[in-house]
C-alpha positions in Angstrom: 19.1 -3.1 2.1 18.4 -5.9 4.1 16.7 -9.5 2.8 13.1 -9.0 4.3 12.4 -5.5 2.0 14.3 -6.4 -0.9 12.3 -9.4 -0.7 9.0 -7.5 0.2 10.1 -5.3 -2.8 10.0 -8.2 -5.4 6.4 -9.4 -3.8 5.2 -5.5 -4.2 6.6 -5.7 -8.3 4.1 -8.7 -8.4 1.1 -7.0 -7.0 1.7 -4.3 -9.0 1.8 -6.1 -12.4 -1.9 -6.8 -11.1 -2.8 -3.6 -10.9 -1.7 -2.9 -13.9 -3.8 -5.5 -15.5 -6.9 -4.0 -13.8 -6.0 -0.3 -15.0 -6.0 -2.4 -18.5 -9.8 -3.7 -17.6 -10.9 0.0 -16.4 -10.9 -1.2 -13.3 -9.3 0.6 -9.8 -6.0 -0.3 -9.9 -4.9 -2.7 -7.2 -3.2 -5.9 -7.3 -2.9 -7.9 -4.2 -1.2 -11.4 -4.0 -0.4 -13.7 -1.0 2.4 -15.4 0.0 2.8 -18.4 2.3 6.6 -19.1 3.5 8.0 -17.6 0.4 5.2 -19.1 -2.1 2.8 -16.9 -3.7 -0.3 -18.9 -3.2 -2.9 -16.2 -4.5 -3.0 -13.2 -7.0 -5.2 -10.8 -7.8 -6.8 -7.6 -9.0 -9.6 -5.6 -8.9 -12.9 -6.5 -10.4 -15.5 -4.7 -9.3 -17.0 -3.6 -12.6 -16.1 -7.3 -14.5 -18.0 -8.4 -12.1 -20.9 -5.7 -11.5 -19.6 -6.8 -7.3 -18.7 -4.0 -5.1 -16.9 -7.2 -3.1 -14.7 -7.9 -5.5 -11.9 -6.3 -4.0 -8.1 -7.6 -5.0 -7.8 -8.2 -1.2 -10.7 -10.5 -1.0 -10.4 -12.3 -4.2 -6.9 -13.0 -3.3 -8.3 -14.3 0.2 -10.8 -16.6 -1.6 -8.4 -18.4 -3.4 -5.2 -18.5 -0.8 -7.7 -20.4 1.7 -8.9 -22.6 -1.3 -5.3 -23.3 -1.6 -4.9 -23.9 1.9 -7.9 -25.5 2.3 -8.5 -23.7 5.7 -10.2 -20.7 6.5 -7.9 -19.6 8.3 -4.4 -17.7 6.3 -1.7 -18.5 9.5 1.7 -18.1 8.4 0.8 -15.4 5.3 1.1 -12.2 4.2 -1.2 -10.0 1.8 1.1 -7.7 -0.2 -1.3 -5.2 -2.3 -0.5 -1.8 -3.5 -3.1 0.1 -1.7 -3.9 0.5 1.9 -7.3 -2.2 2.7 -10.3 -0.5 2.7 -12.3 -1.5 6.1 -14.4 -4.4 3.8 -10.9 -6.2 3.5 -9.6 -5.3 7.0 -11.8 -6.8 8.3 -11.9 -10.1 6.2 -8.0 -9.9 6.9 -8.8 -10.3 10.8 -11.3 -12.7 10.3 -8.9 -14.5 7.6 -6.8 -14.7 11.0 -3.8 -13.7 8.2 -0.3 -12.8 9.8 0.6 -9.2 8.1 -0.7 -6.9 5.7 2.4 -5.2 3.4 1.1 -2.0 1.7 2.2 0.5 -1.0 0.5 3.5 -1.0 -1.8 4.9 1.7 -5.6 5.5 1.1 -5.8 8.9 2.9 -9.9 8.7 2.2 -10.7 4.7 3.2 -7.5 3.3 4.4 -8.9 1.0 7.3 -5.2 0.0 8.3 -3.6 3.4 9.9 -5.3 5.9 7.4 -8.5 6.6 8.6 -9.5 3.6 10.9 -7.1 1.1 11.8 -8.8 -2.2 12.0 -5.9 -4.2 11.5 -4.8 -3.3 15.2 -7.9 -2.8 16.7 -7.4 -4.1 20.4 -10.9 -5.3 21.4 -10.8 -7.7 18.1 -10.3 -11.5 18.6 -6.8 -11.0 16.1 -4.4 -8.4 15.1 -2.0 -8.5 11.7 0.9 -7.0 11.9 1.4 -4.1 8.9 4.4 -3.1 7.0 3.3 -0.2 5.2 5.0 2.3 2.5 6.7 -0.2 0.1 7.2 1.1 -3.1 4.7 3.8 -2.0 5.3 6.6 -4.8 4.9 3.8 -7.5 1.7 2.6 -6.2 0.4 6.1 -5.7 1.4 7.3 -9.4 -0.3 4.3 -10.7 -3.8 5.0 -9.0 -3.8 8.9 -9.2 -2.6 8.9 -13.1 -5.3 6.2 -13.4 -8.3 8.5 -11.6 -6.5 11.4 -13.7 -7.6 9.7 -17.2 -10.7 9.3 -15.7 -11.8 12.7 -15.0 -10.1 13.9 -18.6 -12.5 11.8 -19.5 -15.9 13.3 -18.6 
């Protein structure tokens, strides 16, 4: 196992401890964080219901504060690690974020905007394309979303 996945591994363990903290809060269970150089300048979770904000997305909370951090708009020289495949909301803000690479966990076979169902991380006619790294830790990011939608519909 070479440096780059074990250390694309560790990063993964991190944005999954977030998701776990939003499956804690009821909410979807992603966990995003981003990492400049080896840094992690940015991490989130969901919060969509905390915040009554269908924005408020992991990806794009993370994006808020990584360019705070920055203080640029732009995210050169990062990478977004979050446990489930951007949804085309967040692709999108992740080309306009101008950010260097997108690492996922598990694919989103229903709105995965980054290979799944659109791919707008690579779209050619766009002004920037973010290289993607997908699959890491996959069966651990899946187990934690679908056992979380399980409980849900035990539920009603």
């Amino acid at each position: 196992m070479d440096d780059e996945f074990k250390f694309h591994e560790m990063m993964m363990h991190e944005a999954l401890k977030l998701a776990r903290r939003a499956a804690e809060a009821d909410e979807v269970p992603v966990g995003a964080i981003i990492v400049h150089g080896k840094e992690i300048i940015a991490r989130a979770h969901n919060q969509v219901e905390t915040l009554k904000d269908p924005t408020a997305h992991a990806e794009m909370i993370a994006i808020t504060q990584a360019t705070n951090y920055l203080s640029s708009k732009w995210l050169q020289e990062c990478a977004l690690y979050v446990t489930i495949e951007p949804c085309s909301m967040c692709a999108g803000a992740l080309v306009l974020s101008r950010i260097d690479k997108v690492v996922f966990g598990a694919p989103d076979v229903k709105t995965g905007a980054c290979g799944s169902v659109i791919d707008i991380l690579d779209h050619k006619t766009l002004n920037h394309q973010v290289a993607v790294e997908r699959g890491i830790l996959a069966d651990e990011c899946g187990a934690l979303m679908s056992g979380f939608f399980r409980k849900k519909r035990k539920k009603i």
